[in-house]
N, C-alpha and C positions, 0 to 999 in steps of 0.2 A: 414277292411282287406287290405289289404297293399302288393302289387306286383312288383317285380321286376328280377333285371338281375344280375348276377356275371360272374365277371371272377376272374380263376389262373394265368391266364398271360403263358400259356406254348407256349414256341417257339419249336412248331414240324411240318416237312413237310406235306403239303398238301399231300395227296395218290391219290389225282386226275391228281395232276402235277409237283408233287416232289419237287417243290420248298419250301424253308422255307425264312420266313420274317426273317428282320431281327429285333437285338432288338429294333432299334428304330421304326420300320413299326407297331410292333408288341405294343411299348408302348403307338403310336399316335391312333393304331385301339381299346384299348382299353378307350381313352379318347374320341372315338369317339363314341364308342358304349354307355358311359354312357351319351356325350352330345344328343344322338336319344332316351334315353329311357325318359331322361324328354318331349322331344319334342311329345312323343308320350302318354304321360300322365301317366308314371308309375309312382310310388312311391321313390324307391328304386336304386341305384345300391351298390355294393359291390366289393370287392377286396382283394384276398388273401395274404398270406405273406408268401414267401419262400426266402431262400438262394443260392440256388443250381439252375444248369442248370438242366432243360430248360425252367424256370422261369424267368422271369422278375420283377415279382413283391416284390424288396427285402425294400421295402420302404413304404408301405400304407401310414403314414401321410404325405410324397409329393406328392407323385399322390392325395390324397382326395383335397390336398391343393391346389391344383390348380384347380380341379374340383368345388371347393367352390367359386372361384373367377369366373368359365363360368358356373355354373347354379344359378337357384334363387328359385328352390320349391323341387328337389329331395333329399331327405335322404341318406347321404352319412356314408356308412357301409365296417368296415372290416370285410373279410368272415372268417378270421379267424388272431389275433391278438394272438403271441404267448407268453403264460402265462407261458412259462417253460425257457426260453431264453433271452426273457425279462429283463432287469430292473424295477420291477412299480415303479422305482420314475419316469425314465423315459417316462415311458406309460402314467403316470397322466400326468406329463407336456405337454408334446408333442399334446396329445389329448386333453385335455383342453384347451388349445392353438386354438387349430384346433376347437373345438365348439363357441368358440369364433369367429371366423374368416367364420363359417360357419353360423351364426346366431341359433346354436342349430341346422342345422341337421346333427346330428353327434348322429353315436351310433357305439358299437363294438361286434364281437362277438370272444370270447376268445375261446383256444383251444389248447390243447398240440400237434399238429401238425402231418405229418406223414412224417419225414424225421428225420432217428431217429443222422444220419452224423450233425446234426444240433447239438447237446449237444456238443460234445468238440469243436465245432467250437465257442463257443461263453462260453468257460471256465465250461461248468455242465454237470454232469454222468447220464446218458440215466436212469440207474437205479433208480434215484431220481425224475425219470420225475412227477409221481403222486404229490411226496413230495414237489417237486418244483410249480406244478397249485397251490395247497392247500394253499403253504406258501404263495408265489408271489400274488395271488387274494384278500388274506386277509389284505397283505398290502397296495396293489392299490385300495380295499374298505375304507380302514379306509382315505387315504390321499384325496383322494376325498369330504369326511363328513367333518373330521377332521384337527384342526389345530394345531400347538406344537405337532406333533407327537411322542413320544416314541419307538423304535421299538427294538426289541434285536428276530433274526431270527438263522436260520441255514445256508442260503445262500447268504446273503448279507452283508454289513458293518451296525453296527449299527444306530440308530439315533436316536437325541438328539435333542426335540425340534423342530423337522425338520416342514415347510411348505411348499409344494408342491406350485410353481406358473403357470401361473394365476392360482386364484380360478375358479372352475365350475361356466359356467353363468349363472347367476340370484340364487347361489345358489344350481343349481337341475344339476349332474354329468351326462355327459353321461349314455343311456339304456346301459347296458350289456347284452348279451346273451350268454351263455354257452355251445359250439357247440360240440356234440361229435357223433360217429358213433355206438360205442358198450362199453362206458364205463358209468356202472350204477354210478361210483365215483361224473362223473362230473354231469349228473342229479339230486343225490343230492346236491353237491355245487350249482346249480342253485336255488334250493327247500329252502336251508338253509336261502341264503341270499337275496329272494322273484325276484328275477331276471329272464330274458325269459331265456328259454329253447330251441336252435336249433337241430335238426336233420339234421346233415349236411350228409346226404343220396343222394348219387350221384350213389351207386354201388352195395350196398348189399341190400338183402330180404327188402323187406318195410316192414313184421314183426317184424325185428330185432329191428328197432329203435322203430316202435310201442308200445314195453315191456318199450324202456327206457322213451317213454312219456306218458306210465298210470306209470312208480314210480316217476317219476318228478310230475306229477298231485296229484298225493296220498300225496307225501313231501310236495309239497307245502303249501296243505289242514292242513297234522301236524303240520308245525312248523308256523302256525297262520296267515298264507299272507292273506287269501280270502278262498273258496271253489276251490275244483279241476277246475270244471268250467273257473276260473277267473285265471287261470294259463296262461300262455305268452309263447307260441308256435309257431314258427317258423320250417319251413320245407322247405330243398333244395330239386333241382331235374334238371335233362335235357331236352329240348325238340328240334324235328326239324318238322317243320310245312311244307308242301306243300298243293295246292288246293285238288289235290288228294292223297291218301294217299298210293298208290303204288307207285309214284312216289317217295315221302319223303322217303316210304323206299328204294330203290332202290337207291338214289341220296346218303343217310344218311351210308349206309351200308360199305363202306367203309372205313369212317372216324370212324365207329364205329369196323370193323373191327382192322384196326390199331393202336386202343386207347391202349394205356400205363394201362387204367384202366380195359379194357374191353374185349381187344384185346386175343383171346386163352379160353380165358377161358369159356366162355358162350356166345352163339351164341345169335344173337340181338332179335330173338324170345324168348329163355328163360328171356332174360333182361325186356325184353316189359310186359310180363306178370308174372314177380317177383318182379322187382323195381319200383322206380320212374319216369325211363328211360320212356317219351311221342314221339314217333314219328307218324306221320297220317297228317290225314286231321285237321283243326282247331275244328269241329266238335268233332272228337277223341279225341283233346288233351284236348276240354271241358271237355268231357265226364270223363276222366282216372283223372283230378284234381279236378273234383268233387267228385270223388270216396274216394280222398285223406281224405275225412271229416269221410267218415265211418269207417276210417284207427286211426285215428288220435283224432277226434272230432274235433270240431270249433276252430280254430287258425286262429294268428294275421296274419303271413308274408311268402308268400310263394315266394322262390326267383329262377330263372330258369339261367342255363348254356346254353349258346347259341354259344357260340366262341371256343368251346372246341375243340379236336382231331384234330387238322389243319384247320377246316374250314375257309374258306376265310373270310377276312374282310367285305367284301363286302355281302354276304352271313348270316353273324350275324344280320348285320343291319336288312335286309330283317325281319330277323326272329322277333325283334325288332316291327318294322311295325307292324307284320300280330300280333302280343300279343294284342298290342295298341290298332288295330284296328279291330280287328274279337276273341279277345278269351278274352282277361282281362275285359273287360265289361258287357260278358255276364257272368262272373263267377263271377264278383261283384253283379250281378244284381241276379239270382241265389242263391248267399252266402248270401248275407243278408234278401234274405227274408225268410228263414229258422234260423236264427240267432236267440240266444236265446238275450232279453233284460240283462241278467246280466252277457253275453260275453262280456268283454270290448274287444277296438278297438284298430287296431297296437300301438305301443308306440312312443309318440311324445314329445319332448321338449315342456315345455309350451313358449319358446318366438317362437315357429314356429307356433301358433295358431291353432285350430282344421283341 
């Protein structure tokens, strides 16, 4: 099982003290937060891809790229690599590149995005978005395996021949997982082509994604990967950790108040007991991501938002810390000893060793 942290990179005011960072405050606090989660023995960090304000993050393979060069054991993940806007000749180069330069940890997780202003900005019709994951994945699957490529599409120039460089290291292409909130499309494109499946669940019912990871487990099973079982699940979510947990909420309510995702629409009490949404004691947060298993079944990688709605830099970290060291250990220790033997375990490059 395999733990970690993301961020969006959103640059929005603090509601505690109205200040907003700026983008570079906001791009060093997010380099900072993945150099504390190695330090604190997570797994993972991750990192979204937008255009648009109040975003930062319009570049994932610079940022991982640099983060390759200052750590040496975390897996370094986009939280969401966009598969509609995209080039994948691009995508393959760039990220192969980048596994390379990472020694293999490097994995992505694709996703048609939610900014729908992002299609003309980058030459393609919002309407073609489905057409566009479908097309675009099948080409970045084949240039990854394959060499002398062939390709004659609907949205791209064709190719002749064509080799993506560098090759994938050693061989074995980056993990892909297939991140979606409510579309059954992209569960089975994950099912098709034996690839993880995220639930990138930050906001809606923990049901909702539920339905789309028993048909992702069922496809899986059809189209010959393994048993449902041995499917590759992955699940996002938020947390804010205090010793006690009136206080976390109290402290947390604000920021949750004025979230862009959250903010109006459902008060933090229905959030806490609809979504993935953890705030409490560390106690509490054990408790609500263990519950994630009777939700879900046994999955690889669960990745948490800690930097989100303004919170301070300084404040992530913290949260960081108390994972490290009061909550991710005991839910390893927990998780696996209910584990079935024939759940395989998050996905790793083989040059990054077990």
């Amino acid at each position: 099982m395999q733990f970690g942290v993301f961020s969006i990179g959103e640059v929005v005011p603090d509601p505690s003290t109205g200040r907003t960072p700026t983008d570079h405050e906001r791009i060093l606090a997010m380099t900072a937060l993945a150099l504390r989660a190695e330090d604190a023995g997570l797994d993972v960090f991750a990192t979204g891809e937008h255009h648009n304000p109040p975003y930062v993050t319009s570049s994932p393979p610079v940022l991982l790229g640099y983060l390759a060069a200052r750590t040496r054991r975390l897996i370094l993940s986009t939280a969401t690599t966009l598969v509609t806007t995209n080039d994948p000749v691009r995508v393959a180069e760039e990220y192969a590149l980048l596994q390379h330069l990472a020694g293999g940890r490097l994995d992505l997780i694709t996703g048609r995005g939610n900014t729908p202003n992002c299609y003309p900005w980058f030459g393609q019709d919002l309407r073609q978005g489905a057409a566009l994951a479908r097309e675009n994945y099948a080409l970045l699957h084949r240039l990854w395996r394959e060499e002398d490529v062939d390709w004659q599409g609907r949205f791209r120039a064709r190719l002749d021949g064509f080799t993506s460089v560098p090759r994938p290291l050693g061989g074995v292409p980056p993990f892909v997982w297939h991140g979606a909130v409510r579309s059954p499309e992209t569960a089975e494109r994950a099912a098709y082509y034996g690839d993880g499946f995220f639930a990138d669940n930050l906001f809606g019912p923990a049901d909702q994604c539920a339905r789309l990871v028993e048909l992702y487990r069922a496809r899986y099973e059809e189209h010959g990967h393994g048993t449902a079982q041995q499917a590759v699940v992955g699940l996002g979510g938020q947390v804010f950790v205090r010793a006690r947990s009136q206080d976390a909420v109290r402290e947390f309510r604000p920021y949750f108040d004025r979230s862009r995702f959250h903010g109006g629409r459902y008060s933090l009490e229905e959030c806490l007991a609809r979504t993935p949404l953890a705030v409490g004691s560390p106690d509490q947060v054990i408790e609500k991501v263990l519950g994630f298993r009777e939700v879900y079944g046994d999955y690889q990688r669960q990745l948490f938002a800690v930097d989100h709605s303004g919170l301070p830099a300084a404040v992530a970290l913290e949260q960081v810390d108390v994972l490290g060291e009061r909550i991710v250990p005991v839910l390893r220790r927990e998780l696996a000893a209910s584990r079935p033997p024939s759940v395989p375990p998050g996905p790793r490059h083989p040059a990054t060793g077990p």
